[in-house]
FIVEXDO-910376 format. One record per residue (C-alpha): residue in one letter; x, y negated, z. Coordinates in pm, whole numbers, plus 50000, padded with zeros to 5 digits. Layout:
<pts>
AXYZ...
</pts>
This chain:
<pts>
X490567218567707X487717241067852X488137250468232X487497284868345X487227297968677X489277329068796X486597357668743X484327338868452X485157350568139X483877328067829X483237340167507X484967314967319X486727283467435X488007246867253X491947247567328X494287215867226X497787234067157X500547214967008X502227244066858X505517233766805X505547228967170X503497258667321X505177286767029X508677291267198X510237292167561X513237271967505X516037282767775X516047289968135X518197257468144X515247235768070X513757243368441X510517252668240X508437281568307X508447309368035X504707311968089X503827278767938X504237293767591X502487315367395X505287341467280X506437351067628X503087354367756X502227379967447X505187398167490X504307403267880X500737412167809X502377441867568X504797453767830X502557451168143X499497471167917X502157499167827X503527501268158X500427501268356X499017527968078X501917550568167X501987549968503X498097558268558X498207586568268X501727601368491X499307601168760X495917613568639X496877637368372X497337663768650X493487656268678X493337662768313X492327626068264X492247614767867X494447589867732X491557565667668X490377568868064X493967553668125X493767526667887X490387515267995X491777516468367X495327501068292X493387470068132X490707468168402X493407467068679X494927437468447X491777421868388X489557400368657X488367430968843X491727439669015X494857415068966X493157391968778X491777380769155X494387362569190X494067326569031X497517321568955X498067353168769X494857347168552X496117313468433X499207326668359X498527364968187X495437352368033X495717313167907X493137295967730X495437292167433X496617329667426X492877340167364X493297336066992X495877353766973X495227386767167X491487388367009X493297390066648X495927412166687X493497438066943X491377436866598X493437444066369X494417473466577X491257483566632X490437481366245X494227498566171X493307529166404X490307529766197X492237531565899X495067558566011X492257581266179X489817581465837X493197587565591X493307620565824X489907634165760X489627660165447X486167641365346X485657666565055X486067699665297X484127686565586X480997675465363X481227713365215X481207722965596X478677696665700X476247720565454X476377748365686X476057726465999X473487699565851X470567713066034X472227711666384X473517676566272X470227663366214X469177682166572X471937665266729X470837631266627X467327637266618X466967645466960X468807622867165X467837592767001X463947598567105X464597605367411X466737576867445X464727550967289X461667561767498X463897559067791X465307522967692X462237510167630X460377525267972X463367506268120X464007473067944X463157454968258X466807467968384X468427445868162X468377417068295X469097385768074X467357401867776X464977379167600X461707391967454X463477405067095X466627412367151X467377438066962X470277445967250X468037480667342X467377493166982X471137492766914X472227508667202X470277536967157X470987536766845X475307537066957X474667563867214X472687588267005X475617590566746X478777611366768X481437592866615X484217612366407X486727588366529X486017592566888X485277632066893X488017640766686X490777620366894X489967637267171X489677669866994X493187661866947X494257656567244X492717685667387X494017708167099X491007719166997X490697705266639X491567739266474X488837756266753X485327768866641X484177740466857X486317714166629X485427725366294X481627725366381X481497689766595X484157679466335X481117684766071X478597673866281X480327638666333X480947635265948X476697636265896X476937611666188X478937586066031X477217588965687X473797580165923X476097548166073X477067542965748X473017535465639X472347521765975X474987494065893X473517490765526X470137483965663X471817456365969X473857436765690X470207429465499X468137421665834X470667396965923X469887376265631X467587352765625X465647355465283X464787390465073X466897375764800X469747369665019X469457409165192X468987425864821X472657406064722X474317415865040X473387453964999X474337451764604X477667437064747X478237462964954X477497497464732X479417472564467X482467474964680X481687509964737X481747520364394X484697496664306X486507517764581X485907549764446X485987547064047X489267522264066X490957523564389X491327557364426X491857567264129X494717537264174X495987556864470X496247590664258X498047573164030X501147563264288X500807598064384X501807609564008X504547586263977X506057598764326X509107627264233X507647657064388X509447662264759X510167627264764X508497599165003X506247574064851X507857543764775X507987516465034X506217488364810X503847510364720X502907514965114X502817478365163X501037473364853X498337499464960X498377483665345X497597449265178X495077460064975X493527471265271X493247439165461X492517425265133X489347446865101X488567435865480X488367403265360X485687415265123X483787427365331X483537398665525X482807375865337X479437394465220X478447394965565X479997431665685X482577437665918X486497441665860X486267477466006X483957484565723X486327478965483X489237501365663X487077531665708X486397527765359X490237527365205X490737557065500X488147577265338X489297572264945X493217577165076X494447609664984X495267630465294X498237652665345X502027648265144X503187626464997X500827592765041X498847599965315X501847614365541X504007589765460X501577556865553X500517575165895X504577580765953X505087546765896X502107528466099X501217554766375X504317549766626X503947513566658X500417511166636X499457532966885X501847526867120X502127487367142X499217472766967X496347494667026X497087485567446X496457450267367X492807462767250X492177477667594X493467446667732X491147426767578X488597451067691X489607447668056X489727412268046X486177405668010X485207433868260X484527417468525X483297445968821X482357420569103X479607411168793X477987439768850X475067436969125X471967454968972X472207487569115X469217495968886X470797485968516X473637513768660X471147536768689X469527529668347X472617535668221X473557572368396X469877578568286X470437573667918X473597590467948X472107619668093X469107619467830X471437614967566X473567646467669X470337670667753X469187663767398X472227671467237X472367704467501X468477713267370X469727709066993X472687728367030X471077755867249X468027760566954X470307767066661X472987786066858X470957819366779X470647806466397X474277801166381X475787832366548X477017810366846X477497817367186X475577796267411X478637791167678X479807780067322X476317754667200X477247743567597X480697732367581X480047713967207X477027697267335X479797680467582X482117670967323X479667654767085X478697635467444X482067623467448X482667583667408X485437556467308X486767531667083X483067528066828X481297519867144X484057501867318X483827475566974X480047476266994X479977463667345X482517438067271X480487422066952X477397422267183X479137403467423X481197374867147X477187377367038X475527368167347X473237397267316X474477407267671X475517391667937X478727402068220X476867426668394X475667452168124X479167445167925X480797456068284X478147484468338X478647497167959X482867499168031X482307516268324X479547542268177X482397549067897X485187554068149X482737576068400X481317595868133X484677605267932X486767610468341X483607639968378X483227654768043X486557660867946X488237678568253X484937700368207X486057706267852X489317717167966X488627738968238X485577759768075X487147764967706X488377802267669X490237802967359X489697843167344X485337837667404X485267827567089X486627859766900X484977882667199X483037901766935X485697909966727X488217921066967X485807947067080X486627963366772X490547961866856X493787951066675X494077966666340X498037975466236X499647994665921X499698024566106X495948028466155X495518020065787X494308042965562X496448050065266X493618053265103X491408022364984X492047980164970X494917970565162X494537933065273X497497911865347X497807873665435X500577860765310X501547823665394X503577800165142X505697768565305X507077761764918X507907776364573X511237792164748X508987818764935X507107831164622X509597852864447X510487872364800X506857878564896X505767890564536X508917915364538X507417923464885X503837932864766X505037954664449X507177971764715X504447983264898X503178006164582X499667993264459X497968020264317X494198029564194X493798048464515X495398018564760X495347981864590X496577958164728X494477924064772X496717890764900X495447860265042X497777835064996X497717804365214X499607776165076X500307756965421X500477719565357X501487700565672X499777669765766X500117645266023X498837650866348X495177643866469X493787657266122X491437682166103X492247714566025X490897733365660X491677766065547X489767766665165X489887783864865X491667770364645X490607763664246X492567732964144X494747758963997X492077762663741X492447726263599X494267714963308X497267691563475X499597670063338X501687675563622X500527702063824X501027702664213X503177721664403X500047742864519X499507746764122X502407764164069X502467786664348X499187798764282X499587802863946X502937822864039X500997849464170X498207853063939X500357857863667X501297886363904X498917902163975X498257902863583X501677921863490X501917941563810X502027981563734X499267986264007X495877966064114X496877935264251X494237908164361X494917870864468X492577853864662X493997818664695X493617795065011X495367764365077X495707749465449X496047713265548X496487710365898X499447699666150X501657733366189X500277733966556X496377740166482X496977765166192X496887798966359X493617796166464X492017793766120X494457820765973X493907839566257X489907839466246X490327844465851X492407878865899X489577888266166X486967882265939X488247902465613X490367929065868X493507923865773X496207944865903X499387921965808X500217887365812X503227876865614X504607841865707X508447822865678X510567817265934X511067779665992X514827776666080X516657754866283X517557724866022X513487726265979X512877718766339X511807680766288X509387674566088X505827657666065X504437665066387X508157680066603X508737715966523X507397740666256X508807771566470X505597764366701X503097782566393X505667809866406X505097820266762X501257808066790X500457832166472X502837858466709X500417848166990X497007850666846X496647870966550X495197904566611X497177923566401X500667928466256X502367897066200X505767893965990X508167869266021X510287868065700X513437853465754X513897849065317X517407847165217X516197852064796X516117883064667X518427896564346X515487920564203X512657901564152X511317904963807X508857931363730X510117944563408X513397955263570X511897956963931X514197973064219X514147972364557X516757984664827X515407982665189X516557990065503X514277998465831X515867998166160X513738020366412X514728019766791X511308022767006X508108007067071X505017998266874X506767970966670X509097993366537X506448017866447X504937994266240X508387992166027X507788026665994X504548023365880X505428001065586X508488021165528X505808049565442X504038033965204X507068017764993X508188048665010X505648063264717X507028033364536X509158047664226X511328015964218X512038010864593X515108026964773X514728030865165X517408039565427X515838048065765X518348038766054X516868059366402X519018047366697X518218066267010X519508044667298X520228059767607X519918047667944X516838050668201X513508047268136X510448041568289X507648072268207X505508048068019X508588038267788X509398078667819X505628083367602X506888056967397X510138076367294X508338110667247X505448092467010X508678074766856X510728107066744X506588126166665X506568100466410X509828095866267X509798139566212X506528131366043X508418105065838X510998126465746X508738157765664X506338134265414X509848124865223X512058155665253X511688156364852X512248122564792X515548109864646X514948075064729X514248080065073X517508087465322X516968089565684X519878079365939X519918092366296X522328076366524X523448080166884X524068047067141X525138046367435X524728010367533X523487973667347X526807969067197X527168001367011X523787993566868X525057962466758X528417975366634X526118001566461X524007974066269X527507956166206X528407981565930X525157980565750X526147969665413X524437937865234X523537954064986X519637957765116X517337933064937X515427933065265X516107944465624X512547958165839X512747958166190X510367954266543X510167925966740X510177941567086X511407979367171X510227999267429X514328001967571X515107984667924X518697971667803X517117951967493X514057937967666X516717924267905X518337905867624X514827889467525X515357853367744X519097850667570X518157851267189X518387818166986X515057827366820X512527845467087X510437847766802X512127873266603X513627897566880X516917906066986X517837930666711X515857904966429X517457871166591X521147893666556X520767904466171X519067867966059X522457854666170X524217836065906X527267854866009X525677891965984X526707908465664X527357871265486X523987858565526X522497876465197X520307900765327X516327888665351X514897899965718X511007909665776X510577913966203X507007929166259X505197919466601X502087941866623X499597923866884X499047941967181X496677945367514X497557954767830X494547977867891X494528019267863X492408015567523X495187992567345X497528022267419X495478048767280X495038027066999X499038022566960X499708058266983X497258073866740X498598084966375X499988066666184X500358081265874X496628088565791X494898091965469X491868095065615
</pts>
C-alpha cells in the first residue's frame, strides 16, 4: 500500500483492497469503525460536501458570492488546506482506497454537467446570432490570447518545475483566452441575465469560442501521437464520430421524438437508452485518444432542446446531479489544493498578471466594436467582465495537468485560487453595476406607446403570445374584433412560447418550419398555420408575422419586451397561467405574467380565456363587455372598446361606475379626464346600434361588486383595467388571489362569477412616475391623426 503524508497529495497510488471486506460496514456490534470501508466513507464525503456548500453559500450570498465560489471553498476547507491538517481526519475522509472511487464518479459528473448544460443550448439560433457577433468574437479571442502568450512567455521563469518544453504555458494561455459557453452561461443563469442584451451577445460570443476549442482539441488529439500516420487516423476518427453523430444519431433522436404522443413525456427506456448511448459514445472517444467530455458535449449538442426529449432528460438528471454528485467534483478539487504549497509569491503574481491581461484585452475588444454594434460602453464594460468569468472548463484543465505531471502543487494551488479570486471579484461587480433599464435608455426616451395614443389610422401592431392550441381560437376572435380595415390593418406577431428547462438560453425567432411538408406536424405547426389561414379569410388586412420562443418562463419578457420596442407595438396579448398551472418546468408560469406587467412599455393584456362560442368567421359575432371605473388602465379598455366599436359584427356594452368617496387632486384629474373621454365615447357612437353605454352610481366597493354581480354571461369577453385611480380599490390591491389581474379582473375571472363562461382581457398600461408620463396618459385618445 503507498504511504502518504497528511498534506502530500499523489497523483495516483497502488492500493491492496480486499473488497468483500473493505465494500460494507457490517454493524455497530462488530466494535469496528464505519470508516474502514469504502461505502460509509463515500456517503460522508457526499453529506459533509453538501453541507459545507450550504452553509458558506447561506453566508456569502449576502456578498453576492456565486455558487461555484462556495463549492471551490466548501472543498478547500475539506481538503488539506483547512481540516485536512489534521492527520487523523485525512486518513479517514480521504483513504488511499476511496481515491478510485471519488475520481470516477467526480468525472462522470463533470462529463454529465457537460451533457445537461449543451442539451440546453439552441445550437442552430445561436450560430445565426454568432453571425452578427462574429467579428467581436474573433476580437475577444484575438486579443487576449497575444497579450497573454507574450506575457507567459516573458514570465516562464515563474513556473517553477517547468522543464524546457512543456507545453504547460502554451495551454494555459490558450484556457484563459477562451470564454467557455458552459461557464458564462451558468453564471448568466444564476445572475438572471441569460435573456439580457449582455446574455444573448456573450451567449454568441462563447458559441464561436467553443467551435475554436473544438479545433484546438482536433489539432492536440494528432500532436499527441507519435507518427503522421497515427495523427491523420485519430483526426479521421474523430470527424468520423462527428458525422456518425449527426447523420444517424440525431436523426435517431428525432425519431423518439415522433413516436412520443404529443403532450406526453418521453418514454423512460427511451431516456435510459439515450443516457447509455451517451457513455457509450464516451467510450468512443476514448479509445481514439479524445476525452470522455468530448463525447458528452457532442450528444448535448445533437439533443433536441425544449419539450418533449430534451425537458424530460434534464427533469430527470438535473436534481440529483447537481445537488449530490457534482459536490464530489469540487471535492476532488479541494483535495489536491494544498495552500501551505504555495510559497512563490512571484508565480501568484504571474498569475493576477495574466488575469489582468486577459481581462484588458477582452475590455479593448469589446470597447472597439461597441460603436459598430450600437452598444453602450458601460454596456462593452460589464460584458468584457462576464466573458472574464471562470469555472468548471478550467477547473478540469488544471486537474488533467496535474494527473499529467505537467504541473506541480504549487501552480495547481495558485490556478484554484486565481479561479476562486477572480469569479469572488467579477461577479458581485456584475451584480451591482447591471441596470436592467440602461439597456432600453434610448427607447424609453421616446415614451410608452398605448391604444389611446394610436392612430386609427395606419398598421396597428399587436403581440400576441400562444401557451397552446386552446388560446388560438380566443385571440383570432380577438383580432377580427378589433375591425381590420384598408385604412387600419392589423399586423400580429405571434409568439408561440415553448418552455424549457432552466439555464437555457433564451431565443425569440421567426418561425418557418410551418412552411415544411410534415408527416406529423408540431404543435407550433398548427398554431401557426391556424392563423395564416386567418389572416387569408379575414374580411379586413390581416398580417402574421410568426415567432416562436424557447426559453424558461422567467427570462421571456425581456426578449418580447425588446421585440415590441423595436417594431412599437402598442399591445401585448398574453394567457393567464392559473393556479393548477403553477408547477411546472422551472416553479411557476404566473412569474412571465407579472414580469411582461413589469417591463413592457406598453399595454399589456392578460387574457384570462374561458373559449369563446363565436369564433368562426363566416358567422362571426362578438358580444363584449368593458367595465370603466378610473385610471389609465381603464382608459385603455376604452380605447379598444373604440375601435371594436366600427366593427359591424361586434356588440359592446359600456358599464361607467362612478365611485364615490374622497380623493386625492391628482386622482380628482384622473376622474375629470375619465368622464372627458367616456362623453367623447359616447358622442363618436350616439348612432350606433351596437354600441350601449351604462352609467352607474356606487357608493362603496361592495355595490360595485354587487353591480358587476348582475352582469349577465352572456359577453363572449369581459375588458377591464388593472389598477383604478379610486382610494377604496387600490386598498383592496394586497388582498386579491391574483395581484396580477386587479381587484375588479381577479373578482370577474372567478370561477364562481357568472358560472365561469365569460373570457376576461385586464389591460395594464405601463406607467412612469415623472410629470411627462402624465401628460402622455392624459392626451387624446381617440385620434385619427
Amino acid at each position: 500500500m503507498a504511504s502518504t503524508t497528511p498534506n502530500a497529495t499523489l497523483v495516483s497510488s497502488t492500493v491492496c483492497v480486499f473488497l468483500n471486506k473493505n465494500l460494507h460496514y457490517n454493524s455497530m456490534f462488530w466494535k469496528q469503525s464505519p470508516l474502514n470501508f469504502i461505502f460509509p466513507v463515500l456517503m460522508l464525503q457526499v453529506i459533509l460536501s453538501v453541507v459545507v456548500f450550504r452553509v458558506i453559500h447561506a453566508i456569502l450570498r449576502p456578498l453576492k458570492q456565486p455558487k461555484l465560489v462556495c463549492h471551490l471553498l466548501a472543498g478547500v476547507i475539506l481538503g488539506p488546506s483547512v481540516l485536512g491538517r489534521n492527520k487523523t481526519y485525512m486518513e479517514n475522509m480521504f483513504p488511499a482506497k476511496e481515491e478510485v472511487i471519488i475520481a470516477t464518479l467526480s468525472q462522470v459528473a463533470s462529463n454529465l454537467y457537460t451533457f445537461i448544460v449543451c442539451i440546453k443550448m439552441d445550437t442552430i439560433m445561436l450560430t445565426k446570432a454568432a453571425k452578427h457577433t462574429w467579428k467581436l468574437g474573433v476580437c475577444c479571442l484575438a486579443f487576449p490570447i497575444v497579450l497573454i502568450v507574450s506575457v507567459d512567455m516573458a514570465k516562464q521563469h515563474f513556473f517553477p518545475g517547468l522543464n524546457p518544453g512543456n507545453p504547460f504555458p502554451v495551454q494555459f494561455s490558450v484556457v484563459s483566452s477562451l470564454s467557455y459557453f458552459i461557464v458564462v452561461t451558468r453564471a448568466l443563469d444564476e445572475l438572471d441575465l441569460l435573456s439580457s442584451e449582455i446574455g444573448r451577445i456573450s451567449s454568441s460570443i462563447t458559441m464561436l469560442n467553443e467551435m475554436v476549442s473544438a479545433a484546438f482539441i482536433i489539432i492536440g488529439i494528432a500532436t499527441v501521437q507519435k507518427e503522421a500516420k497515427s495523427a491523420f487516423l485519430a483526426i479521421l476518427s474523430l470527424c468520423s464520430f462527428i458525422v456518425f453523430a449527426l447523420f444517424v444519431v440525431r436523426p435517431v433522436l428525432y425519431w423518439v421524438i415522433k413516436q412520443t404522443p404529443k403532450g406526453k413525456p418521453v418514454k423512460e427506456s427511451h431516456v435510459v437508452a439515450i443516457l447509455l448511448s451517451t457513455f457509450v459514445m464516451g467510450v468512443t472517444t476514448d479509445a481514439i485518444g479524445a476525452s470522455f467530455g468530448g463525447a458528452f458535449m457532442v450528444m448535448g449538442f445533437i439533443t433536441p432542446d425544449g419539450p418533449p426529449l430534451g425537458t424530460t432528460i434534464i427533469r430527470k438528471s438535473e436534481l440529483i446531479l447537481y445537488e449530490f454528485f457534482l459536490p464530489l467534483f469540487f471535492l476532488r478539487i479541494g483535495y489536491f489544493t494544498d495552500l501551505s504549497a504555495i510559497k512563490n509569491w512571484g508565480e501568484c503574481a504571474t498569475f493576477a498578471t495574466i488575469v489582468i491581461v486577459g481581462y484588458i484585452g477582452r475590455l479593448i475588444a469589446c470597447l472597439v466594436f461597441a460603436s459598430y454594434m450600437n452598444m453602450r460602453k458601460s454596456t462593452a464594460v460589464l460584458l468584457s467582465l462576464v466573458l472574464s468569468l471562470q469555472g468548471l472548463v478550467e477547473l478540469i484543465q488544471s486537474i488533467q495537468w496535474k494527473h499529467l505531471q505537467l504541473i506541480d502543487d504549487q501552480t495547481y494551488a495558485t490556478s484554484v485560487v486565481s479561479i476562486i479570486v477572480v469569479n469572488a471579484i467579477i461577479t458581485p461587480i456584475i451584480e451591482i453595476l447591471y441596470k436592467p433599464a440602461a439597456e432600453n435608455f434610448d427607447m424609453l426616451r421616446l415614451g410608452t406607446r398605448s391604444l389611446g395614443t394610436t392612430s386609427n389610422v395606419g398598421e396597428l401592431r399587436i403581440i400576441t403570445c400562444i401557451q397552446d392550441e386552446d388560446n388560438v381560437p380566443s385571440i383570432i376572435s380577438l383580432l377580427e374584433a378589433l375591425n381590420p380595415q384598408e385604412i387600419s390593418p392589423v399586423c400580429a406577431y405571434v409568439i408561440h412560447l415553448v418552455a424549457v428547462a432552466s439555464q437555457s438560453v433564451p431565443t425569440l425567432a421567426p418561425y418557418k418550419n410551418h412552411l415544411r411538408k410534415f408527416v406529423r406536424p408540431s404543435v407550433s405547426d398548427n398554431i401557426i398555420r391556424a392563423f395564416l389561414n386567418y389572416s387569408e379569410h379575414s374580411k379586413g388586412p390581416v398580417q402574421i408575422q410568426p415567432f416562436q420562443m424557447i426559453s424558461p418562463y422567467k427570462y421571456m419578457h425581456q426578449p418580447i419586451s425588446r421585440l415590441s420596442q423595436r417594431i412599437h407595438a402598442p399591445l401585448i396579448i398574453v394567457p393567464f397561467f392559473k393556479s393548477e398551472e403553477a408547477h411546472n418546468i422551472d416553479g411557476t408560469l404566473r412569474i412571465f405574467n407579472t414580469n411582461i406587467q413589469a417591463t413592457a412599455k406598453c399595454t399589456v393584456g392578460l387574457l384570462v380565456d374561458r373559449g369563446l362560442r363565436s369564433s368562426t368567421l363566416t358567422t362571426f359575432s362578438y358580444n363584449m363587455a368593458v367595465i370603466f371605473i378610473s385610471g389609465g388602465d381603464d382608459r385603455e379598455a376604452l380605447a379598444l372598446a373604440s375601435r371594436a366599436s366600427c366593427q359591424p359584427n361586434v356588440s359592446i356594452t359600456v358599464f361607467r361606475i362612478n365611485l364615490r368617496g374622497t380623493y386625492t387632486l391628482e386622482d380628482q384629474i384622473e376622474k375629470e379626464s375619465d368622464n372627458a373621454l367616456f362623453r367623447d365615447f359616447e358622442a363618436m357612437n350616439v348612432n350606433n346600434g351596437r354600441v350601449e353605454c351604462l352609467e352607474w352610481m356606487a357608493d362603496d366597493v361592495e355595490a360595485v361588486m354587487k353591480a358587476l354581480r348582475s352582469l349577465k354571461s352572456g359577453y363572449d369577453l369581459v375588458v377591464v383595467g388593472k389598477h383604478h385611480a379610486s382610494p377604496e380599490l387600490q386598498a383592496l390591491e394586497s388582498w386579491v388571489q391574483y395581484s396580477e389581474l386587479g381587484v375588479i379582473g381577479d373578482a370577474i375571472a372567478t370561477l364562481d362569477f357568472s358560472g365561469g363562461k365569460m373570457s376576461v382581457l385586464v389591460l395594464a398600461h405601463h406607467h412612469h412616475d415623472d410629470d411627462n408620463q402624465r401628460k402622455f396618459d392624459n392626451c387624446s385618445y381617440f385620434s385619427f391623426n
